[in-house]
C-alpha positions in Angstrom: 23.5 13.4 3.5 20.2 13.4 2.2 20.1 10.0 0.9 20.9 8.9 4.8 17.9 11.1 6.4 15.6 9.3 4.1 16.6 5.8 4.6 16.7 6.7 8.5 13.1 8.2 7.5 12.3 5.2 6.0 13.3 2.8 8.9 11.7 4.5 11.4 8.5 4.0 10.4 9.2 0.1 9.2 10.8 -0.4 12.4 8.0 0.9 14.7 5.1 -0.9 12.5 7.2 -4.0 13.0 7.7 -3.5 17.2 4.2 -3.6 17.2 3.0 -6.3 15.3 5.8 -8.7 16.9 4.4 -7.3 20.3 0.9 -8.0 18.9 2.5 -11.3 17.8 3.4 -11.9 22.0 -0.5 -11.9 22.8 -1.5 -14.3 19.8 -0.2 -16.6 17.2 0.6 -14.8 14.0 -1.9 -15.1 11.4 0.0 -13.9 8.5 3.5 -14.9 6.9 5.9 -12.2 5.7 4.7 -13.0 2.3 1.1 -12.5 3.0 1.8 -8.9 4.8 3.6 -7.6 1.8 0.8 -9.0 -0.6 -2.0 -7.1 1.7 0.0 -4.3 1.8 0.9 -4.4 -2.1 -3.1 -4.7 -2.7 -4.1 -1.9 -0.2 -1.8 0.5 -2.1 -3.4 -0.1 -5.4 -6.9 0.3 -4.3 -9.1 -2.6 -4.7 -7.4 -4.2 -8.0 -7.8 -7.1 -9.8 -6.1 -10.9 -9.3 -4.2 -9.9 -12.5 -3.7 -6.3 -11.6 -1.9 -7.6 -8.5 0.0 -10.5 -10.2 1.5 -7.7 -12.7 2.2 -5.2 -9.7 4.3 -7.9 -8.0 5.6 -9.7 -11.3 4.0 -12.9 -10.4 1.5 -15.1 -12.4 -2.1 -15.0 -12.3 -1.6 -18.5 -10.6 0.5 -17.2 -8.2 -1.4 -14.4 -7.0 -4.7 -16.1 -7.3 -2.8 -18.6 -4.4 -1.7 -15.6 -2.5 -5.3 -13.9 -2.3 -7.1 -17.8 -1.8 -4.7 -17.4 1.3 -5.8 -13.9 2.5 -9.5 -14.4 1.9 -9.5 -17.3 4.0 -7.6 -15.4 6.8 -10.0 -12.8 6.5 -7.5 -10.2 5.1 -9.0 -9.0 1.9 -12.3 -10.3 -0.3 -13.4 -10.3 -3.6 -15.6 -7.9 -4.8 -17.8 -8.2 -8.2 -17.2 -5.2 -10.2 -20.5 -3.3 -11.1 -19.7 -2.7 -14.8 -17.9 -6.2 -15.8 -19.4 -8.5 -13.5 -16.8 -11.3 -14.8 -14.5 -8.9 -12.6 -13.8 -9.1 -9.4 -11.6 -6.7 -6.8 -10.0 -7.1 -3.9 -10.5 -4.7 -0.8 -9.2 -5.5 2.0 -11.1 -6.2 5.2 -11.8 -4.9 9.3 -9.7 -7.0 10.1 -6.4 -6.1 7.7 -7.8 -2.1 8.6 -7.5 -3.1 12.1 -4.3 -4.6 11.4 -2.7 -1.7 9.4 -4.2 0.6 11.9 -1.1 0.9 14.1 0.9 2.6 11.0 -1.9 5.3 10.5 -1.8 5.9 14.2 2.1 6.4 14.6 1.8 8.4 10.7 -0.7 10.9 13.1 1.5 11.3 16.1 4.4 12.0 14.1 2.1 14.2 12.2 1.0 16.0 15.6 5.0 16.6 16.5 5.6 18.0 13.5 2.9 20.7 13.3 4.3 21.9 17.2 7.6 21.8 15.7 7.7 23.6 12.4 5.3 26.8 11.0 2.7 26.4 8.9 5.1 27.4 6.1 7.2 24.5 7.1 4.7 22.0 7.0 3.2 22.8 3.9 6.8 22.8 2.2 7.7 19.8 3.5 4.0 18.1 2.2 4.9 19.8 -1.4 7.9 18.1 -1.4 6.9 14.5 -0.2 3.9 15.0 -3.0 6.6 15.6 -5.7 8.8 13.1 -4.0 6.2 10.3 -4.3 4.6 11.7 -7.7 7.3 13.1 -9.6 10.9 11.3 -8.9 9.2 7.9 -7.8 7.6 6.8 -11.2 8.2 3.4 -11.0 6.4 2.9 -8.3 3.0 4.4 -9.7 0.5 2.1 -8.4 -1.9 3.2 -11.4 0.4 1.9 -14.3 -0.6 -1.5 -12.9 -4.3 -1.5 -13.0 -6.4 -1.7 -16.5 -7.8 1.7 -16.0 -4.0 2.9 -16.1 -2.9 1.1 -18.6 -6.0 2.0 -20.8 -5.1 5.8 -19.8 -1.4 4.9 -20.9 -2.6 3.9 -24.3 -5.1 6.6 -24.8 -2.7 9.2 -24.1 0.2 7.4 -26.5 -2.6 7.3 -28.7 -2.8 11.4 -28.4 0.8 12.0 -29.2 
């Protein structure tokens, strides 16, 4: 069933990422709570967005989020950037130290990667990458990151504005 090879998909990945931060977790103390990882990852995946941006991504208040990132800056996870058109603005981008965190997903992505192309033909592989882009484009709309960030929503409205 589709809908199992997926969700198998799906844990494979999670599962390994996890087996190796608890192993990196063995050497030292852990410097980030569950809550923190899924806010760094929630504000990798949009970019480099706002406080606000964030707090609407993961349905939070400003308060809330602004507590979150406080948290992350001082672990050394993300900091703020000023914007270089609003410079009330600021962004968040995440840090060295979250990259060299995150890194062990992006190296298991590229070894799977590297199986993949010995396994299936160049016609396979870019089949299977149309698909995952339609996947993650097309059928997944709710989770497209852009609709959370002002120049989304200000592309939203323009384009409602169009019709």
């Amino acid at each position: 069933m589709f809908s199992d090879a997926i969700f198998g998909l799906y844990n494979k990945f999670r599962i390994y990422f996890y087996m190796q931060v608890f192993a990196k977790f063995e050497k030292r103390e852990a410097s980030l709570t569950t809550v923190e990882s899924y806010s760094i990852e929630c504000i990798m995946a949009l970019g480099e967005p706002t406080v606000q941006e964030f707090a609407i991504m993961m349905g939070i208040s400003a308060p809330n989020a602004a507590y979150k990132v406080n948290a992350l800056i001082q672990k050394g996870y993300i900091e703020k950037i000023q914007d270089e058109n609003d410079h009330r603005e600021f962004h968040l981008r995440p840090t060295k130290k979250f990259w060299d965190y995150y890194e062990v997903s992006f190296r298991y992505v590229k070894k799977v990667e590297e199986r993949c192309k010995k396994r299936f033909t160049k016609e396979e592989m870019e089949k299977l990458e149309e698909m995952i882009h339609i996947i993650t484009t097309e059928l997944m709309p709710e989770l497209d990151t852009a609709k959370f960030t002002k120049e989304g929503v200000e592309r939203h409205i323009s384009i409602g504005a169009e019709d």
